[in-house]
C-alpha positions in Angstrom: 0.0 0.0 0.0 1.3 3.2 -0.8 0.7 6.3 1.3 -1.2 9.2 0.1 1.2 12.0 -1.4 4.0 9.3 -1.7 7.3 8.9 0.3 8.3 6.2 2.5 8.3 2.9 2.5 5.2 1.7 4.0 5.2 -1.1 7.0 2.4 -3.3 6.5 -0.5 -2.6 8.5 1.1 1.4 9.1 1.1 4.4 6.4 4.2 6.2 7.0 4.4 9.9 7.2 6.7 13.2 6.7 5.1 14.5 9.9 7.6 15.1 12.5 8.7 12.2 14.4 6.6 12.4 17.7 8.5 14.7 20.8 9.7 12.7 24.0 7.5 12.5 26.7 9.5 14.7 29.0 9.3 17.5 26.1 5.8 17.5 25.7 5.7 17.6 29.7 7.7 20.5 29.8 6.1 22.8 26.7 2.6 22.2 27.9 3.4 23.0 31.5 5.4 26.2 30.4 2.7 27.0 28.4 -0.2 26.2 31.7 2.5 28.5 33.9 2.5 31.5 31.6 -0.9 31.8 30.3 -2.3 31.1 33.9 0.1 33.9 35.4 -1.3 36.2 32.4 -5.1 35.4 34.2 -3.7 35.4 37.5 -2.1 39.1 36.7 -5.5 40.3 35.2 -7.0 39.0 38.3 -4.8 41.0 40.3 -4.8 44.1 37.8 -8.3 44.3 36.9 -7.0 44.7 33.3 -7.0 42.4 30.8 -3.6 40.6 30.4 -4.4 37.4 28.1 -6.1 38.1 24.8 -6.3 35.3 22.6 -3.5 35.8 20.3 -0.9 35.2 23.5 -2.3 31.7 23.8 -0.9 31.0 20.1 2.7 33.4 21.1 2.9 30.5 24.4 2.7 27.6 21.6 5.2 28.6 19.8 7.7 29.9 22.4 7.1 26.3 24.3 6.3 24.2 21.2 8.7 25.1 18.8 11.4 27.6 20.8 13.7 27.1 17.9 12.0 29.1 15.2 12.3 31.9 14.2 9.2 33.2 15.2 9.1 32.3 18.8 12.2 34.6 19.4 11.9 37.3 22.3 12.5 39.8 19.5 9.6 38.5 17.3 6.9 37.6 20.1 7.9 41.4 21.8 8.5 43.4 19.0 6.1 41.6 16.5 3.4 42.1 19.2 3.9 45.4 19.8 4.3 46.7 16.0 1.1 45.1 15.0 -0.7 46.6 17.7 0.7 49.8 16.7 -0.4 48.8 12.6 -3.6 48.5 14.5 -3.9 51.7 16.1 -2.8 53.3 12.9 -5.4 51.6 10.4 -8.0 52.2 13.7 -7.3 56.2 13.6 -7.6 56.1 9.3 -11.3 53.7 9.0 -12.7 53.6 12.8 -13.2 50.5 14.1 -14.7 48.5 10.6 -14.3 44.9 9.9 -12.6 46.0 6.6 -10.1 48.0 8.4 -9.2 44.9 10.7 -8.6 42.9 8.0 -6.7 45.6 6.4 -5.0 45.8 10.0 -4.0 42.7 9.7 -2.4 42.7 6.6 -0.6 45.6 7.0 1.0 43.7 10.3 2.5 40.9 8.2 4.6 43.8 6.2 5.8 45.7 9.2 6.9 42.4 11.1 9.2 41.6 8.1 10.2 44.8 7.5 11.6 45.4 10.8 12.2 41.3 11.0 10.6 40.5 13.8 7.9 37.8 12.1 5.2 36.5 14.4 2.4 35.0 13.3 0.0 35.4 16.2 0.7 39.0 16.5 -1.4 39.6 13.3 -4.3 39.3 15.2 -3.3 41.2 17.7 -3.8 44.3 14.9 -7.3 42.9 13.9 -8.1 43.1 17.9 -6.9 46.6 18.7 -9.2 47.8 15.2 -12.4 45.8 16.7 -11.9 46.6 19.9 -10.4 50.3 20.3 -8.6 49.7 23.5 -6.6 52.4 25.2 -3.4 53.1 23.4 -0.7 53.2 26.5 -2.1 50.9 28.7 -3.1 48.6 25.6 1.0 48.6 24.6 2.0 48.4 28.1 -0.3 45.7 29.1 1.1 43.6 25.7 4.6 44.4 25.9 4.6 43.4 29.6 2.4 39.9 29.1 4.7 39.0 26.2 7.9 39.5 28.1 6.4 37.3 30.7 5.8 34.7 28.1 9.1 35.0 26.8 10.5 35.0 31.0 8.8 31.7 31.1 10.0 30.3 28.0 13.8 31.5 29.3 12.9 29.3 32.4 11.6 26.4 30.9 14.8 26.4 28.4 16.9 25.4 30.8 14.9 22.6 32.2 14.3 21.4 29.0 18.0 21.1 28.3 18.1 19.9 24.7 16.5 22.7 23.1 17.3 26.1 24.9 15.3 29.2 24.8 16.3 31.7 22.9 18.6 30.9 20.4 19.3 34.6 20.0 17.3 38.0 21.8 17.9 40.6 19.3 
């Protein structure tokens, strides 16, 4: 039997498969735990604050910082700066079409260029410009809040490298 897409040499009874061999136990203990430890201290600081510290597109910053700390994009100058120059695409598009669903797609967009313009690519942060256009938070404390939740993500991720041993966090800060 041959496996869809080809590639490999099937083992009967088994398709094979280009996806990534499967991470050790202890590293999949370790990400997902990071990842529990800084999301839940992002709640727990909200809590405290009475601001919002966790907004959705932090969860996806904690999966790559913990799940794939190697990339690129999981970097502490990608999750910080990439964060914090698409919220400020955000505000910009916000102050040109108001808070529209075609200006936070625009938003959006726009946050892709200026991450690899100033190359600090991260993904999640893209949505972080479509939030700031629907929801018209605050300017200051909106950037402070962000810059200070994903510097605590990244904090955690420094932590958890060197637990984790094999794969260290950060290969490089800036």
């Amino acid at each position: 039997m041959t496996p869809a897409g080809g590639g490999g040499t099937p083992t009967p009874g088994r398709l094979s498969s280009r996806a990534p061999a499967r991470p050790r136990a202890l590293t999949v203990a370790l990400a997902t735990a990071g990842s529990v430890v800084g999301l839940v201290l992002l709640v727990a600081l909200g809590e405290w604050s009475g601001q919002v510290w966790l907004i959705p597109p932090l969860a996806a910053s904690s999966a790559l910082i913990f799940g794939a700390p190697a990339l690129p994009l999981a970097q502490p100058r990608s999750v910080v700066g990439g964060q914090l120059l698409s919220a400020l695409t955000g505000f910009a598009v916000l102050a040109v079409s108001g808070s529209t669903v075609w200006g936070a797609g625009v938003a959006g967009g726009l946050a892709l260029g200026v991450m690899m313009l100033a190359r600090t690519p991260h993904s999640p942060a893209a949505a972080t410009a479509v939030i700031v256009v629907t929801q018209s938070p605050e300017p200051l404390l909106f950037l402070g809040l962000l810059a200070a939740a994903s510097a605590l993500l990244c904090a955690v991720g420094v932590a958890v490298g060197r637990v984790r041993g094999a794969t260290r966090y950060p290969t490089y800060w800036w």
